[in-house]
N, C-alpha and C positions, 0 to 999 in steps of 0.2 A: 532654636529654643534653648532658655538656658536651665539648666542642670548639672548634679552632682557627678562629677565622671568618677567611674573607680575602676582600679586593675583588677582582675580578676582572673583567675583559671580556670579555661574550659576545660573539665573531663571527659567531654565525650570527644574533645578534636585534640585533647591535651596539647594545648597554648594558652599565653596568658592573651587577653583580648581587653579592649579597654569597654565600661559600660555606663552608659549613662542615665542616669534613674532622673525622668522629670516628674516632678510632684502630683500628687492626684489632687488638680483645681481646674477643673471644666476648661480655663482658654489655655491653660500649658499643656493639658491634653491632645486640646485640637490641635492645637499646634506644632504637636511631637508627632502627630499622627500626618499631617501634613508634611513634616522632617521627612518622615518615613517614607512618603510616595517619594520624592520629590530625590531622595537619596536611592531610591531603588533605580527609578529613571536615570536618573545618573549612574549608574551601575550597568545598565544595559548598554550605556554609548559608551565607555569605561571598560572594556574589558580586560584591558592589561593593568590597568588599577593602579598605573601610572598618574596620573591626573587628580582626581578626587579622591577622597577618604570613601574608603569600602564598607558599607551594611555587612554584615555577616548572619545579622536576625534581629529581630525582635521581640518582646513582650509584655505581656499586662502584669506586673505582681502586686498584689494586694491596693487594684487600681492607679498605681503609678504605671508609666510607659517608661519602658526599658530599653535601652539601644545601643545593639551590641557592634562593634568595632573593631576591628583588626586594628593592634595596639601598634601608635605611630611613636610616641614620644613624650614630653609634656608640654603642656599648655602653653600659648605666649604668653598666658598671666603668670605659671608658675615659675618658668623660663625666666621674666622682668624680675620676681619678689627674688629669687634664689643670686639675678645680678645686682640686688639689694636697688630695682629701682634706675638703675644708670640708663642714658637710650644705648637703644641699640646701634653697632655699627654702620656705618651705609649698604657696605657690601652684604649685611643680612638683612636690613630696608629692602635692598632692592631683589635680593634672593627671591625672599620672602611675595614683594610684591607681582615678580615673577612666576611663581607658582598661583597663586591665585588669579592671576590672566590669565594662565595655562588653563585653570578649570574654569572659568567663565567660559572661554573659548571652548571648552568641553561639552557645554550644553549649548 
């Protein structure tokens, strides 16, 4: 589902965590809500939270779906804009493509 990620500081677990707010429009909804089983499940074969990006909770605020994350890094979009754009090397190609077989293979 796509949406606005932002850092943010838990106070009650004091960490920054990353969150992602998707719009309140009925199919981004469902759709986040759907993110949310689907990442919890994945969390339970996941326990060492080695493999996939970790749930740490979620929320409704003022109708948007919220979803909070243990903060990894930034984005491959903002990763590309910050390398002004250039491709990336192969050896993070294939990193990269590695890690996301890892978590296929996870569920």
């Amino acid at each position: 589902t796509f949406g606005q990620v932002l850092e943010c500081w838990d106070r009650e677990m004091r960490e920054m965590v990353a969150i992602k707010v998707v719009r309140s429009v009925k199919k981004y909804r469902e759709a986040a809500m759907l993110e949310v089983d689907v990442l919890q499940l994945l969390g339970k074969y996941d326990r060492s939270g080695s493999r996939c990006v970790q749930i740490r909770n979620w929320f409704d605020y003022r109708n948007h779906i919220c979803i909070v994350f243990e903060m990894l890094g930034p984005s491959l979009y903002d990763f590309l804009r910050k390398n002004n754009y250039r491709p990336f090397p192969v050896d993070l190609v294939r990193e990269l493509g590695r890690q996301l077989l890892e978590s296929v293979a996870c569920a």
